[in-house]
VEXDREN-2710 file (C-alpha; in Angstrom, 1 decimal):
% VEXDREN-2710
k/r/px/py/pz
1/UNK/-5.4/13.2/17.4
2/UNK/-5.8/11.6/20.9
3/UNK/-5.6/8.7/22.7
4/UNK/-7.3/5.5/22.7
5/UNK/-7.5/3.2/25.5
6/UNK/-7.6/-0.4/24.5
7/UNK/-7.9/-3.9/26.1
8/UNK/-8.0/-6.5/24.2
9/UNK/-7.1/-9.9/25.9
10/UNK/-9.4/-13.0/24.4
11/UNK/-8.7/-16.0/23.7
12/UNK/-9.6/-16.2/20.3
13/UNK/-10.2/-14.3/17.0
14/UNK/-13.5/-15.6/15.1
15/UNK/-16.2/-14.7/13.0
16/UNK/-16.2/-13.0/9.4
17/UNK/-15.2/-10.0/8.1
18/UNK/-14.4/-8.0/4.9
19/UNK/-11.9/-5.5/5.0
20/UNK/-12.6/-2.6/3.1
21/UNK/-11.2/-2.1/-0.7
22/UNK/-7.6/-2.4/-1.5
23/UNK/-5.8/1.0/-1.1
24/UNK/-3.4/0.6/-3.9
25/UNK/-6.1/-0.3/-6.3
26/UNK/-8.2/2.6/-5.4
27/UNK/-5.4/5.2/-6.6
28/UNK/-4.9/3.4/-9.7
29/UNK/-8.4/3.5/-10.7
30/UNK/-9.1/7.2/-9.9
31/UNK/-6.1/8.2/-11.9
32/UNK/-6.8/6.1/-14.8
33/UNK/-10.3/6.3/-15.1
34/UNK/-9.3/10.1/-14.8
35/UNK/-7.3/9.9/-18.1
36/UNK/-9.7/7.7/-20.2
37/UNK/-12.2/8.7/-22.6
38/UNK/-16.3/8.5/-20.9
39/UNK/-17.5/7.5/-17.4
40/UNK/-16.1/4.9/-15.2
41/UNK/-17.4/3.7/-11.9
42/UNK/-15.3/2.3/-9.5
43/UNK/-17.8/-0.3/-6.6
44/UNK/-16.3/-0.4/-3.5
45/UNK/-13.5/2.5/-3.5
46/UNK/-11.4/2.5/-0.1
47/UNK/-12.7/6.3/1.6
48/UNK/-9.3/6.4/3.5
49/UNK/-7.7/9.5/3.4
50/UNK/-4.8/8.9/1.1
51/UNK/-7.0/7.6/-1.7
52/UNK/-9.2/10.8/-1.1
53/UNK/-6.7/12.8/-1.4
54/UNK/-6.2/11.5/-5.2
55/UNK/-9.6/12.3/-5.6
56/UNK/-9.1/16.2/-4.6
57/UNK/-5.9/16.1/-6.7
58/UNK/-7.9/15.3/-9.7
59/UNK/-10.4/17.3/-9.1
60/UNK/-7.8/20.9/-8.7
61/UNK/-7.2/19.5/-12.5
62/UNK/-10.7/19.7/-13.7
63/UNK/-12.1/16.0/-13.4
64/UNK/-15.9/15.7/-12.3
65/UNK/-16.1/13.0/-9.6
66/UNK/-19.1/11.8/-7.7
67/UNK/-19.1/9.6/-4.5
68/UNK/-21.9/7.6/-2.9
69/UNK/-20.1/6.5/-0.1
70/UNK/-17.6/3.4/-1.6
71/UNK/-19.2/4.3/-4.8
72/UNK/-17.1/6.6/-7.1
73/UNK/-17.9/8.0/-10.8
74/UNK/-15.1/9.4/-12.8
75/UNK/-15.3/11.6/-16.1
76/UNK/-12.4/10.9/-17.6
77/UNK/-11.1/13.5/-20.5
78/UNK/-8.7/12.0/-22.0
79/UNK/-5.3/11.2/-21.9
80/UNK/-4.4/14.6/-22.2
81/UNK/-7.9/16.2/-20.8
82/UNK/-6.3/17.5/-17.4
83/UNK/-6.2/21.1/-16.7
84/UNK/-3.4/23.5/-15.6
85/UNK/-4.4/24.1/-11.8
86/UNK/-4.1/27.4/-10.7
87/UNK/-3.3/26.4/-7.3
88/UNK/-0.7/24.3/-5.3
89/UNK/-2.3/20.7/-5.4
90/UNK/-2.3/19.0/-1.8
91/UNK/-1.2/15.8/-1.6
92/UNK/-1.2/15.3/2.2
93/UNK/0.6/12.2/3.4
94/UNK/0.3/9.8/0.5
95/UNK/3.3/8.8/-1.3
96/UNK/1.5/6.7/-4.0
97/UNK/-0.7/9.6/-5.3
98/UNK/2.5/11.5/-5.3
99/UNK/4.4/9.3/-7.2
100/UNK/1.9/7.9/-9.5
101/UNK/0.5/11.3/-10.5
102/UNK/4.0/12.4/-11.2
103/UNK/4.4/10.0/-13.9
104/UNK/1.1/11.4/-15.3
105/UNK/1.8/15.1/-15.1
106/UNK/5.4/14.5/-16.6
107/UNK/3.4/13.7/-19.7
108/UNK/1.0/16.7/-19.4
109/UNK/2.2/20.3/-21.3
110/UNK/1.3/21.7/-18.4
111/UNK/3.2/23.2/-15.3
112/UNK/1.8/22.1/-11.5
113/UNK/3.1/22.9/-8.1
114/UNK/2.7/19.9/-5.6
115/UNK/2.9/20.0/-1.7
116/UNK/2.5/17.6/1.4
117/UNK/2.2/17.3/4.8
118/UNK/5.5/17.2/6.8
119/UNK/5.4/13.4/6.4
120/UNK/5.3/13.1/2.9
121/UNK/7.5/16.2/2.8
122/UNK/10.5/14.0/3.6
123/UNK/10.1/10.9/1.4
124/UNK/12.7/10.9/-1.3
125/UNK/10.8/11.4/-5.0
126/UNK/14.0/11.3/-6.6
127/UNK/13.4/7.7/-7.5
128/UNK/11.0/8.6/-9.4
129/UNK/12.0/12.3/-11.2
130/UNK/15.2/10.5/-12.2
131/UNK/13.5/8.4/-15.0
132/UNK/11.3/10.6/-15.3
133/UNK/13.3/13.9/-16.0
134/UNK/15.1/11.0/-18.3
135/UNK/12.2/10.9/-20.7
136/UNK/11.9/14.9/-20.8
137/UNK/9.9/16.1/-18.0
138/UNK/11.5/19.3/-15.9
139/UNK/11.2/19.0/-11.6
140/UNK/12.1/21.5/-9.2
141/UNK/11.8/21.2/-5.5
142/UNK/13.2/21.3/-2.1
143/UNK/17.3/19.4/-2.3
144/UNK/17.5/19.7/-6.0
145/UNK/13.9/18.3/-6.8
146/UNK/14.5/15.5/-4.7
147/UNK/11.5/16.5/-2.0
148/UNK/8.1/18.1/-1.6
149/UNK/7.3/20.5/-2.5
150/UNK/7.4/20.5/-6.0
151/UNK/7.3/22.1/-9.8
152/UNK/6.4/19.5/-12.6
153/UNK/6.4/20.7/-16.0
154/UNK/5.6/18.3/-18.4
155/UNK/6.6/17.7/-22.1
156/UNK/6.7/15.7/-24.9
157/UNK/8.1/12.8/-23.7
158/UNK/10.7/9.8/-25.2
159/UNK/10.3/6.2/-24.4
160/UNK/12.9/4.6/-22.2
161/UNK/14.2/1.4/-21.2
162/UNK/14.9/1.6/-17.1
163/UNK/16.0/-1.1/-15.1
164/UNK/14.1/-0.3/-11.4
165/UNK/17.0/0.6/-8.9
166/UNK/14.7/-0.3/-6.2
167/UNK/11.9/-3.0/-6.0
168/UNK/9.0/-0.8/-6.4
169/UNK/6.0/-0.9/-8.0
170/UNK/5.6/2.4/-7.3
171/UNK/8.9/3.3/-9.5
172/UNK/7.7/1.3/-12.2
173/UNK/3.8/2.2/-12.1
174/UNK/5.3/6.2/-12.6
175/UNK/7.4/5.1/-15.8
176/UNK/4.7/3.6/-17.2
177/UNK/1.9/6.0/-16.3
178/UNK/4.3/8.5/-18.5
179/UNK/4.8/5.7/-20.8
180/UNK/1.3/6.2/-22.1
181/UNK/2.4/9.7/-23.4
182/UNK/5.3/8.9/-25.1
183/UNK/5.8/8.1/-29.3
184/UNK/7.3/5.3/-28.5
185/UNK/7.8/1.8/-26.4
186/UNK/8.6/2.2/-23.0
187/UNK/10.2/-1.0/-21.0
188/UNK/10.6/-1.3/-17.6
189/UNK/12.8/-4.1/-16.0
190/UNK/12.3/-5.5/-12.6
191/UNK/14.5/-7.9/-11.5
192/UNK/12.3/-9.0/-8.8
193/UNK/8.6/-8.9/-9.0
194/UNK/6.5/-6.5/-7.7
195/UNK/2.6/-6.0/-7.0
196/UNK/1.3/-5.9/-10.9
197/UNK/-2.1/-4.0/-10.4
198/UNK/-1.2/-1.4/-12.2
199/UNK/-0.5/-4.0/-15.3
200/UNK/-3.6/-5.0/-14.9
201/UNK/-5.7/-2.1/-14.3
202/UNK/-3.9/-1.0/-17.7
203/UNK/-6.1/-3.9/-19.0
204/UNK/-9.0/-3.3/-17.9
205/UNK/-9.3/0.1/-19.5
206/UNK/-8.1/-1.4/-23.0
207/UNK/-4.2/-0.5/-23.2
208/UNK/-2.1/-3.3/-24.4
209/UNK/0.5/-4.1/-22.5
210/UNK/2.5/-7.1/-22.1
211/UNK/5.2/-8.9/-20.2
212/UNK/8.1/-10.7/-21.5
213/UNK/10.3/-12.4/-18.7
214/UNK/11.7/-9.2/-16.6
215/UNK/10.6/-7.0/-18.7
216/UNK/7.2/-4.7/-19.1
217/UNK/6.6/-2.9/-22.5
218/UNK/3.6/-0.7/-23.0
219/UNK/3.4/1.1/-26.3
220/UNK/2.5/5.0/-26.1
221/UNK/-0.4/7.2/-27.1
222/UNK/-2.9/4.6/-26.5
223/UNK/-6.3/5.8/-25.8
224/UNK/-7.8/4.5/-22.7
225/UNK/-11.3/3.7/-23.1
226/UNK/-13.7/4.1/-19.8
227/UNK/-14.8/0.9/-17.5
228/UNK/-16.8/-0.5/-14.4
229/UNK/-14.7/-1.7/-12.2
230/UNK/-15.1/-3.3/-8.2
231/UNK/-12.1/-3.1/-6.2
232/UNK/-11.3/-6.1/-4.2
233/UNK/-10.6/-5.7/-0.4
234/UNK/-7.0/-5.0/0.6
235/UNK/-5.3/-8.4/1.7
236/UNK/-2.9/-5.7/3.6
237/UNK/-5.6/-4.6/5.9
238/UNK/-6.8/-7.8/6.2
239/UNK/-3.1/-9.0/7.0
240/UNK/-3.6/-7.7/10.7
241/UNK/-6.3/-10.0/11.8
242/UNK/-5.1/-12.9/9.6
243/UNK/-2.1/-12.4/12.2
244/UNK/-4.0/-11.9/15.3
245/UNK/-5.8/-15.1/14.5
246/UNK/-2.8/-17.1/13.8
247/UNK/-1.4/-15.8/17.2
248/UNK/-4.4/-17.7/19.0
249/UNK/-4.9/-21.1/19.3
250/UNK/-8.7/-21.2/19.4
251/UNK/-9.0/-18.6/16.4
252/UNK/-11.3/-19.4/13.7
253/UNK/-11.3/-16.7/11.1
254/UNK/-12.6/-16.0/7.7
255/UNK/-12.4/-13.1/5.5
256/UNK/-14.2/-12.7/2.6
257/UNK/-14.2/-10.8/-0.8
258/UNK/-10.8/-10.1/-0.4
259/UNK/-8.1/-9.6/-3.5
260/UNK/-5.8/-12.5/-3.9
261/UNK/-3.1/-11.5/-6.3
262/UNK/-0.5/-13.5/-6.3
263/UNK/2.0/-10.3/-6.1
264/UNK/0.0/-9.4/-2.8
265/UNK/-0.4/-12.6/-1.1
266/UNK/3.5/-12.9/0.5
267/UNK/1.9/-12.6/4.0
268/UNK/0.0/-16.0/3.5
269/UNK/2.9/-17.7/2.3
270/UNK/5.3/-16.3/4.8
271/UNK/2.6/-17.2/7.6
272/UNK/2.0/-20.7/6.5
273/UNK/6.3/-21.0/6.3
274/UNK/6.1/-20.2/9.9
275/UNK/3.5/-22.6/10.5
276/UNK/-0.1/-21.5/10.4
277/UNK/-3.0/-22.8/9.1
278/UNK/-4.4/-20.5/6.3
279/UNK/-6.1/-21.9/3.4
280/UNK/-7.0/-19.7/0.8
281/UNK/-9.9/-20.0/-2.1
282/UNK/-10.4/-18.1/-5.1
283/UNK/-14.4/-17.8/-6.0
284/UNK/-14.4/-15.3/-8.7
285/UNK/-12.2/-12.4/-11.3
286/UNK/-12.7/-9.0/-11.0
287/UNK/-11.3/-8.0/-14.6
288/UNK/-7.8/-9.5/-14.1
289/UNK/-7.6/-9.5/-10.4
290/UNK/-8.7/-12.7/-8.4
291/UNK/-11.0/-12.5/-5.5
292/UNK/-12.2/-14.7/-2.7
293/UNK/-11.8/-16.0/0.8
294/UNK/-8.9/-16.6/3.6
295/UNK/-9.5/-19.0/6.2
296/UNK/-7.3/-18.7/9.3
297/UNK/-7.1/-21.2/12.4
298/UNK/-4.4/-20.3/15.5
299/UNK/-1.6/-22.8/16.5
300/UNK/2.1/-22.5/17.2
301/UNK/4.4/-21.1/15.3
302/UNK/8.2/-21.2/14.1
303/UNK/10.7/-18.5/13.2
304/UNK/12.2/-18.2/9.2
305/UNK/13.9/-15.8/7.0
306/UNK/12.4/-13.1/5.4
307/UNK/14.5/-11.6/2.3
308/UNK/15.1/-11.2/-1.2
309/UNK/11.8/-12.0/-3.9
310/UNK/9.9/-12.3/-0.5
311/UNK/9.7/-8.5/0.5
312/UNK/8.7/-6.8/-2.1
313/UNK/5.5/-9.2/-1.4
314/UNK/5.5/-8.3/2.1
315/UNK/6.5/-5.0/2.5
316/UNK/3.4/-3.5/3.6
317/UNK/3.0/-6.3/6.5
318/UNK/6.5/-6.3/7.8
319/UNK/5.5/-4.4/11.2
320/UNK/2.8/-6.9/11.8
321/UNK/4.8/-9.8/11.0
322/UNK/7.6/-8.2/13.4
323/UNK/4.8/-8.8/16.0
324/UNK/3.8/-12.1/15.0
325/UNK/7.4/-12.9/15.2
326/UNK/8.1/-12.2/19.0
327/UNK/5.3/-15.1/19.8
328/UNK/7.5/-17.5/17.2
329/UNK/9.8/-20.1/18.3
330/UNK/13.2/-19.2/17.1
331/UNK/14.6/-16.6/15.4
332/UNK/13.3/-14.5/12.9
333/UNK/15.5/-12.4/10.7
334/UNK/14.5/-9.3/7.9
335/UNK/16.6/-8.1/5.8
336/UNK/16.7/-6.7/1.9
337/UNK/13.8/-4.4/3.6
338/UNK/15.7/-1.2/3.9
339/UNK/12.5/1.0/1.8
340/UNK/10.8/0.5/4.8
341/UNK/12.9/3.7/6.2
342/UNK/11.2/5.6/3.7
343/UNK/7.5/4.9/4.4
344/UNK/5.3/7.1/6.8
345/UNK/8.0/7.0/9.2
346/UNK/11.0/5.2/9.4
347/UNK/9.2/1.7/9.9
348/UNK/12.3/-0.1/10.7
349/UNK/13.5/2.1/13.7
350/UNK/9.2/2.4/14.6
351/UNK/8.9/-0.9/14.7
352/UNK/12.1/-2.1/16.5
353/UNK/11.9/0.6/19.3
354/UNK/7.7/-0.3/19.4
355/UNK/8.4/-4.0/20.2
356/UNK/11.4/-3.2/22.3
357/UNK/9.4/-1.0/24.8
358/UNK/6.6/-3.7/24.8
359/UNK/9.6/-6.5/26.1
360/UNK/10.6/-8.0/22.6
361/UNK/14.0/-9.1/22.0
362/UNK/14.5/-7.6/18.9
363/UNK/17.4/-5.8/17.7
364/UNK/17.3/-3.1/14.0
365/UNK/19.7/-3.7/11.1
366/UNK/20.2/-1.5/8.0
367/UNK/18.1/-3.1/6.1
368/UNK/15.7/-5.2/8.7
369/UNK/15.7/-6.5/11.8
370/UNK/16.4/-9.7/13.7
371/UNK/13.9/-10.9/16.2
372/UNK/14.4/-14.0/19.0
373/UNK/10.1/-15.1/19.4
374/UNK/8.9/-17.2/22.2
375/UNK/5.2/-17.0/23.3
376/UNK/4.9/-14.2/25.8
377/UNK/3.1/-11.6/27.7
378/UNK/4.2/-7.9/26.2
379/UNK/3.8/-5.0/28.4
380/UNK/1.4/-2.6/28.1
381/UNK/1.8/0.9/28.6
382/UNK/1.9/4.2/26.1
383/UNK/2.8/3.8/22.9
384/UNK/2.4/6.2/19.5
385/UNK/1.5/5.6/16.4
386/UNK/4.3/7.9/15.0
387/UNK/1.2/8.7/12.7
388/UNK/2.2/5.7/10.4
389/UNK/-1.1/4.1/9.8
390/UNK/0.5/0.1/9.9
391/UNK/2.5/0.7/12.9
392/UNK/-0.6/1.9/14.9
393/UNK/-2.9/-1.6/14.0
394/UNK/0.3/-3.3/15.0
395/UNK/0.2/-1.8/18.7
396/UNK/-4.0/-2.5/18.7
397/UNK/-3.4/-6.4/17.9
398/UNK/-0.3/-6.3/20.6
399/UNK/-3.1/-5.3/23.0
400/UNK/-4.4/-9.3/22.7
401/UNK/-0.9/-9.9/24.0
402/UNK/-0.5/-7.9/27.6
403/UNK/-2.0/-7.9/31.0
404/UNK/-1.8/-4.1/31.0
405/UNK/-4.0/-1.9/28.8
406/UNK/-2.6/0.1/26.1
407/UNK/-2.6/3.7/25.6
408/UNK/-2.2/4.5/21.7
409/UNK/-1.8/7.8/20.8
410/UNK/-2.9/9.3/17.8
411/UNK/-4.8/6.5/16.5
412/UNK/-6.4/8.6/14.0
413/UNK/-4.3/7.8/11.4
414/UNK/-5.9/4.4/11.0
415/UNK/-8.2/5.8/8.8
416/UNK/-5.9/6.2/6.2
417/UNK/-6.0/2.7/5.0
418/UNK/-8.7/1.0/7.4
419/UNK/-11.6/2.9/8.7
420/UNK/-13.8/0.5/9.8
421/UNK/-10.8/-1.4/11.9
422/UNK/-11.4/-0.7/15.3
423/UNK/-15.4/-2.1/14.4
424/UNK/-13.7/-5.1/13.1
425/UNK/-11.9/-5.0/15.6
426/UNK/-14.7/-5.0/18.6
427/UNK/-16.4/-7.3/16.2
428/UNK/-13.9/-10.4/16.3
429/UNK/-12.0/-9.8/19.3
430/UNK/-14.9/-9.5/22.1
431/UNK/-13.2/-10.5/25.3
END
């Protein structure tokens, strides 16, 4: 995959941007728009490789898709319209498609075999087969069907009541995706919120769902009935320039068109708890989803505690705001973060050793990680992405941070969730 040299030391981050769509939307709509009765488009679809690779997974199972570049029509057939594929289905590094599409295929009376790359191949699914096999569908795999790769055979499935073990929208997107094929009502408790798109996608394509308190409740064997949709762009993506321009006090930053779900937005708020000036404007609703613009301006900032209802919020942004946290004044600590062992790599022990090699006082915990910030040159030098598209645009933005160049290796794997970054990146960071 390479290396990429890159020096990056201005003064200031400015200009506008908009970041491309948001990743965990684009999976949502391929699969549901996959199981809904007509044709559904889908306007500005992120082409990252994990959310292509849920278009090749529904494609091995017989759905006609077109794409125009971030343009993307679906032919759904139906809730149960899928076909029996007669190969293994690839899944490649993406632990949403695999987890969401489980939920689906435990509901289909049909049998697939499901691999990954040697990534994925180690991220525990058990947190999802568990419910799952609960409501009646059969898994086999590597440790007991707790790893790729994987048998699904679906069944006729029972409604549950599951109280998530783990804050994950993930978890409870999979319980609910089978919910649809169930006889029943299927409720899904979350003690601490998580990112709802999948609630609201449901929406969107006409299923009734509805939320009381805690608790989710989606009645089965609904029909969902094909839409238009535009996906917003991905406040995650965007999280690593709002944080490069917060670093820098003669930053003057807007990005536009980008999804502001209140379930998504925990980087602004823990941002502006440590100080920085974002403001934030809605301008229009995509369906359910809110849309508009962040405005960023640099200054100083202070270090706080990160933990609890925050990270489930904030998970995705963590290693970026484990960067923004060495140039803080004070301590900043993590904790309740432990899923972050399970992402790409082991984002806790990536992150922690990163930071450390770049001069960070930082030390790992089980479940976080505790970091004394004070505004600072890092040191450049070689650093790898350990293929984990977040912790590679972490190192890129520490580049506006050293006197040194830095060397990133394997850099490829940005394209997962941001193709166009290193052009945004050249864009708003000229020296």
């Amino acid at each position: 995959m390479g290396t990429m040299t890159i020096s990056k030391r201005t003064k200031a981050v400015t200009g506008t941007i908009a970041v491309p769509g948001d990743k965990s939307m684009s999976h949502r709509a391929i699969m549901l728009a996959a199981i809904s009765n007509g044709k559904s488009t889908i306007d500005n679809f992120l082409t990252g490789e994990d959310c292509l690779t849920t278009i090749v997974a529904f494609e091995a199972m017989g759905i006609k898709i077109e794409r125009n570049e971030s343009k993307v029509t679906v032919h759904g057939k139906g809730l149960y319209g899928l076909d029996e594929s007669m190969q293994p289905i690839n899944l490649g590094n993406s632990g949403t498609t695999t987890r969401l599409l489980l939920g689906i295929l435990a509901g289909t009376p049909h049998h697939y075999c499901l691999y990954g790359d040697e990534s994925l191949s180690v991220r525990p699914m058990d947190r999802v087969t568990i419910p799952l096999t609960k409501m009646g569908a059969a898994f086999d795999g590597n440790q007991h069907g707790r790893l790729l790769p994987m048998s699904v055979r679906g069944d006729n499935l029972q409604p549950i009541e599951y109280t998530l073990p783990i804050n994950s929208a993930q978890i409870k997107s999979s319980i609910l995706l089978a919910g649809l094929f169930t006889k029943g009502i299927t409720k899904v408790i979350e003690p601490v919120p998580t990112r709802d798109h999948t609630e609201r996608m449901f929406t969107a394509f006409g299923v009734d769902i509805s939320r009381q308190g805690n608790t989710i409740s989606l009645k089965g064997q609904q029909q969902l009935t094909a839409t238009n949709l535009e996906v917003p762009g991905d406040i995650s993506s965007a999280a690593f320039f709002i944080c490069a321009a917060a670093l820098k006090s003669e930053s003057d930053l807007i990005i536009k068109d980008v999804g502001l779900n209140p379930t998504r937005t925990g980087i602004i708020d823990v941002l502006q708890r440590m100080g920085a000036n974002i403001q934030t404007s809605i301008t229009r609703y995509i369906g359910d989803e809110p849309i508009g613009e962040v405005f960023v301006k640099g200054g100083q900032l202070t270090g706080i505690t990160i933990s609890g209802n925050d990270i489930p919020r904030v998970i995705d942004e963590i290693p970026i705001i484990a960067l923004i946290a060495s140039q803080a004044n004070g301590k900043t600590v993590i904790k309740h973060a432990e899923d972050l062992r399970y992402k790409e790599t082991d984002r806790i022990q990536a992150v922690v050793d990163t930071l450390r090699n770049m001069g960070v006082d930082i030390k790992g915990t089980e479940d976080g990680m505790v970091i004394n910030g004070k505004p600072s040159k890092l040191k450049g030098g070689e650093y790898h992405s350990y293929k984990d598209h977040r912790i590679g645009m972490m190192i890129a933005i520490a580049s506006l941070l050293t006197n040194e160049d830095i060397n990133l290796h394997e850099p490829d794997c940005i394209s997962i969730s941001y193709p166009s970054f290193f052009n945004h990146f050249d864009q708003l960071l000229e020296d």
